[in-house]
N, C-alpha and C positions, 0 to 999 in steps of 0.2 A: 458483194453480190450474193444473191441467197441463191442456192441448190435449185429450185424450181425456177428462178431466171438464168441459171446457166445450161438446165438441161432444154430449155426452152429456145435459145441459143443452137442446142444440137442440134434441133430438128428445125430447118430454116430451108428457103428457098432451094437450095444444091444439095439438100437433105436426097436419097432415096433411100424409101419406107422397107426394110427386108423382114416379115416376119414367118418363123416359123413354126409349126404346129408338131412337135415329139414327139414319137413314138417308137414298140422295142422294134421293129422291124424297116419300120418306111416313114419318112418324115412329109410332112406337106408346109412346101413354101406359095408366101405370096410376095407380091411388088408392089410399090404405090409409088408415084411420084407427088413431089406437093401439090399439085394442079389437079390430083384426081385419076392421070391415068393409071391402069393398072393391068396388072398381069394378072389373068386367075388362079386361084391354087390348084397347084399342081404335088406330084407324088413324085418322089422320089427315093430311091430306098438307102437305107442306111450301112454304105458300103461305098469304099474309094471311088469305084465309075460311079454310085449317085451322088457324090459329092461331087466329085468334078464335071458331071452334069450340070448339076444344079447351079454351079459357081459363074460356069460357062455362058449360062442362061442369064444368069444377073449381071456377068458384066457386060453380055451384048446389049440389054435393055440401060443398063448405067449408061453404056457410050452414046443410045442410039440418045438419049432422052437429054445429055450434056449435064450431066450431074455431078458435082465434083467427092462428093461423100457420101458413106454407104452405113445407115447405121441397123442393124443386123438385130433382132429381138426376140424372145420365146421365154416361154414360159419356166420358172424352176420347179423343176421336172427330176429330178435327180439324176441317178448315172447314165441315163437312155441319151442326154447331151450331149454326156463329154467326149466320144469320138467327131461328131463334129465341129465342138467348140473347139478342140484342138490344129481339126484341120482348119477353120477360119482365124485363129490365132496369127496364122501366116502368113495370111491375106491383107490387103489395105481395105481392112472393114473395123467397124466401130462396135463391141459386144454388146448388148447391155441385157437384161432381164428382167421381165416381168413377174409381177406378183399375182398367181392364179383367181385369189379371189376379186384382185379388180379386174380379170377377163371373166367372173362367172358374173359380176352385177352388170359390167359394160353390154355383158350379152343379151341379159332381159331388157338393157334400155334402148339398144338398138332394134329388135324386134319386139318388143313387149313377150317374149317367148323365152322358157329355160332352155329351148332346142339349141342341142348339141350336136356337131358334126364336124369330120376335121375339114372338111370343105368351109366351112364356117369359118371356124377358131383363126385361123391365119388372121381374118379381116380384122374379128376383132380385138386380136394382137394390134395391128397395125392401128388401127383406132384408139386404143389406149397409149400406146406410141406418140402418136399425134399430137396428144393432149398433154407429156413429158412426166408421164406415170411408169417411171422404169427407174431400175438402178441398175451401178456399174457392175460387171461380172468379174467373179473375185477369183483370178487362176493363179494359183503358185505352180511356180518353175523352182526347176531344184531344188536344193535340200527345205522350202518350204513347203514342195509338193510332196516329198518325202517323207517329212515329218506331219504331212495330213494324214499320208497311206499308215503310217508307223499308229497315229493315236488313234485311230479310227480300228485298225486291227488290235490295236491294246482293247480298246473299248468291249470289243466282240469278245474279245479273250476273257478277258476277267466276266464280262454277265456270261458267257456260257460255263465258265470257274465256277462263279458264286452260285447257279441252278447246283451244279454237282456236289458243292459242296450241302446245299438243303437236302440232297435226293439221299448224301449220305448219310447226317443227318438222321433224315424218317426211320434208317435200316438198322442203324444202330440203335434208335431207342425204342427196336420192334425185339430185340437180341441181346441187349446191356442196357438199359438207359440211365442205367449207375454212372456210367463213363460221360456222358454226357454231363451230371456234376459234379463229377472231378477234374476233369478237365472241359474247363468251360468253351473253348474254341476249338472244335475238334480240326480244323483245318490249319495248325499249327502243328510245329514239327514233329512234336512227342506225340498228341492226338494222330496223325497222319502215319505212326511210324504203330502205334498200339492199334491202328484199325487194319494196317495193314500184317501185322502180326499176329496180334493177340487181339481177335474183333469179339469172342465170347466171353463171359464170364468164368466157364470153365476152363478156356486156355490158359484165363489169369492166374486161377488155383493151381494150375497143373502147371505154371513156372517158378510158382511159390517167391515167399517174398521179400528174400533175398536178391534173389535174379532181376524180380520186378523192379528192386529200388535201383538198383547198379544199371539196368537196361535207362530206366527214364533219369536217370542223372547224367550218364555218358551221353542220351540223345539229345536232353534238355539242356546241355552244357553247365551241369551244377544247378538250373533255375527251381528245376523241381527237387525237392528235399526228400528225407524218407519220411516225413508225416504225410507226403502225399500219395508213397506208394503205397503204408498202410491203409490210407484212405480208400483207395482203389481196391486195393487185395481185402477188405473185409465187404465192401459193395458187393464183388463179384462173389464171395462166397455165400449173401444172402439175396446175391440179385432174384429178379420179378420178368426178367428175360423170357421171351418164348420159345421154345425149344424145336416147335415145327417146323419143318422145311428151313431150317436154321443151314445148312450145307450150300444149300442155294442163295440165299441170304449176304452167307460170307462170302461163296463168288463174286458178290455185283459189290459186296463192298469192296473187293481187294481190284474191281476194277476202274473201279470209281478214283480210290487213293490213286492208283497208276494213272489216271488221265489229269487228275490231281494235278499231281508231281509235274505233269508234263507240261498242263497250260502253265504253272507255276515257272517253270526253265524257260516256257516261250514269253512271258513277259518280261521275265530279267533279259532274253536275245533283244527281244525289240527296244527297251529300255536302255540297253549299249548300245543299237543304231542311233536311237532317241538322239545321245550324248552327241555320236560322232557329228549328226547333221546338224545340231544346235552351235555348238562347235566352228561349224561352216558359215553360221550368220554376223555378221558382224556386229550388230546390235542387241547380242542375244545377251553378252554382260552385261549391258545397265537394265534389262530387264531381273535376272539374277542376283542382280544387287538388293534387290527388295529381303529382306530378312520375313521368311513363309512363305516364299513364291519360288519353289523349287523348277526341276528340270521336267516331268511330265508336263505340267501349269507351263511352262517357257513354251515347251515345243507342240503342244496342241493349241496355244494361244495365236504362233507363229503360222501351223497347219492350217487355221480356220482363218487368221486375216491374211494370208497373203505374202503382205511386208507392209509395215506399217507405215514405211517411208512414202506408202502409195498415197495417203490420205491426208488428206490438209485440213481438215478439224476433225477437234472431235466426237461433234455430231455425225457425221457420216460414220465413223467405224463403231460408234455407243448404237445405231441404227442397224448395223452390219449385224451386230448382236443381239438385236430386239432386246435392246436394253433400253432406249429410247422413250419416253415415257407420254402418254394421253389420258385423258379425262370425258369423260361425260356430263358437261352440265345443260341445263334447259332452263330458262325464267329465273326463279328463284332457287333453284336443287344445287346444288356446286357440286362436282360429283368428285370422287376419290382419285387419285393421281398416280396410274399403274404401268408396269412396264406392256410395251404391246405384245412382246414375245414372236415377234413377226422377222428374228432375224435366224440365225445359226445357233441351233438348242445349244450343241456339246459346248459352246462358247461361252454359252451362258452357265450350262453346267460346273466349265473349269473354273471361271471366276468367285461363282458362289462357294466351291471347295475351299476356293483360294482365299476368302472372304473369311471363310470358319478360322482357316489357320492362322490370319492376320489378327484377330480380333481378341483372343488368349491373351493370357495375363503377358506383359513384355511385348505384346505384339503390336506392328508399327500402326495397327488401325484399329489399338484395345481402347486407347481415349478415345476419339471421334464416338464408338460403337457406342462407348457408355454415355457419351452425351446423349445420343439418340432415344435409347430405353430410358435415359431418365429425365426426358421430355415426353415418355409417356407412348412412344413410336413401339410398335410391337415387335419383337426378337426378329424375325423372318424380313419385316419390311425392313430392319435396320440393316441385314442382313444382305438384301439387295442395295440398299444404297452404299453400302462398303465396296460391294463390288462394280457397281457404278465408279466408284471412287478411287479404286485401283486399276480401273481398266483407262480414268483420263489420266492416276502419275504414268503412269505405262506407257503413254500415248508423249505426255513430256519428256518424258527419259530418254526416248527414242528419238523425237525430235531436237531436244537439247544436246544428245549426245553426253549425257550426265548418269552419273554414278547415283542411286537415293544417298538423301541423306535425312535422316528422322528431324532434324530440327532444324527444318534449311532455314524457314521463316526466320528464327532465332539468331542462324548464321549470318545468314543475307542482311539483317539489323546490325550485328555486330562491325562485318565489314563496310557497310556505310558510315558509322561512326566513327 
């Protein structure tokens, strides 16, 4: 049975239609029974009494109208939802979610009009509803809603990281920009430890270059040698550095390193919660079993689907991810075969990461990869189709209950013989 005859299934005679319209302060629901009756939309605000207003409202029309099931729709909306997703969670209702741009087309073909209103929106919810234009709503409980909040706050951590570490960056190659090619990553430990010390050229001179090489060897753990700190120590003595407002310059750098250092500490915190909730999944080793598919990759893979135990193929969760793939053809044209990107970006994000690392020499997806490019398929697209390819073993591992293993085809030959 295909996805569209069972969500067609949902919406049946004992069906009642619940849709609601999101927003940050007060939400508008409507009701429709399958015969057409309907409750108009109403307002309610987004707070315990409106919620259980609201609730109060739908099951008296559910009883009065003898309806055995309640399936509950709106749009994804981001976090302006999830307090009441959570309180219907509890409820004997059915979640599911709509995809905005089929309530902006449904709306012009219902009125021939782009007019927008939240008086409106509800029906045309419930109109795309109708028609079994919705997917299911993907809530993790416990440590996989833990591990959403966990990757999602890494995410923010490291881009607001990575700006500070550009902004430091600008300031030092306004005041040294010798240091800049010597030490090629200034956001490493010696760079971070020489910008927060010795961020001028003239500091460099003035701890002479002795101290300099003994300072970046003890920080470097031995990586850096002393041909690098002559390196450094003859830059600074004929740096191109600007001298101006140089005092103020090094303030924002030495505060920049210290916030540094600090989202630095808060990603290794969150990256120990990471472990401990990963830890908590039961199926989180045969994911980890894949050789390049570490523990951020496990536990934001885990954050964004859910549990994978939810899903019964693996077109629904390759969909989840707008990894799902369509085409454009017409007459004669055959058109190009691309992913839609209509699911959960970071998901897609992790995989394609996860893609890069599999694909390296030794890596369990470096054959497959090179077939690809040398059939002529381009690096990027081969690139997506690996992580296509990793995200259905992922999908078997977890439903087999299986450990990877690189040559199962090979194995699984062997033990039939």
């Amino acid at each position: 049975m295909d996805s569209k005859t069972q969500k067609g299934k949902r919406v049946n005679k004992e069906t009642l239609i619940v849709a609601v319209d999101i927003g940050k302060q007060s939400h508008y629901g409507y009701f429709r029974t399958p015969e057409g009756q309907e409750v108009s939309p109403f307002c309610f605000s987004n707070t315990c009494e409106g919620f259980e207003r609201f609730y109060k409202k739908l099951y008296r029309f559910q009883t009065a109208q003898g309806l055995r099931r309640v399936l509950v729709g709106f749009e994804s909306t981001g976090v302006y939802a999830e307090p009441l997703l959570h309180f219907l969670r509890a409820k004997p209702v059915e979640l599911v979610q709509i995809n905005p741009m089929h309530t902006k087309r449904m709306k012009e073909l219902t009125g021939n009009s782009p007019n927008k209103t939240d008086r409106k929106d509800p029906r045309v919810i419930a109109d795309v509803m109708m028609l079994g234009h919705f997917l299911t709503v993907v809530v993790p409980v416990g440590a996989a809603a833990e591990l959403r909040r966990l990757t999602h706050a890494r995410q923010r951590a490291i881009k607001q990281r990575t700006a500070m570490i550009n902004q430091l960056q600008h300031l030092i190659f306004i005041i040294f920009p010798e240091l800049l090619q010597v030490i090629k990553n200034v956001s490493c430990k010696t760079g971070l430890y020489l910008a927060a010390h010795y961020p001028t050229p003239q500091a460099i001179v003035a701890l002479g270059l002795q101290s300099l090489t003994r300072a970046m060897q003890r920080v470097s753990c031995g990586k850096l040698d002393h041909h690098r700190a002559v390196q450094l120590y003859q830059a600074a003595r004929q740096s191109v550095g600007v001298t101006e407002a140089s005092e103020a310059i090094v303030t924002e750098i030495k505060y920049l390193v210290e916030q540094i250092q600090q989202a630095n500490g808060f990603v290794q915190r969150l990256e120990g919660q990471m472990l401990e909730y990963v830890n908590q999944i039961p199926y989180s080793r045969y994911l980890l079993s894949m050789k390049g598919i570490g523990l951020v990759t496990v536990a934001g893979l885990i954050g964004e689907v859910g549990d994978f135990r939810e899903f019964s193929t693996i077109s629904e969760i390759t969909k989840l991810g707008g990894l799902d793939l369509y085409e454009i053809s017409s007459g004669k044209h055959k058109g190009q075969r691309r992913i839609s990107k209509r699911g959960r970006p970071l998901m897609r994000k992790l995989l394609y990461f996860a893609a890069i690392n599999t694909v390296r020499a030794n890596g369990i997806m470096h054959a497959p990869y090179q077939r690809m490019v040398a059939r002529g398929m381009p690096k990027m697209k081969a690139l997506v189709a690996i992580a296509r390819k990793l995200l259905g073993v992922m999908f078997a591992l977890v439903r087999d209950q299986a450990l990877y293993e690189k040559n199962f085809n090979v194995h699984r030959y062997q033990l039939a013989a």
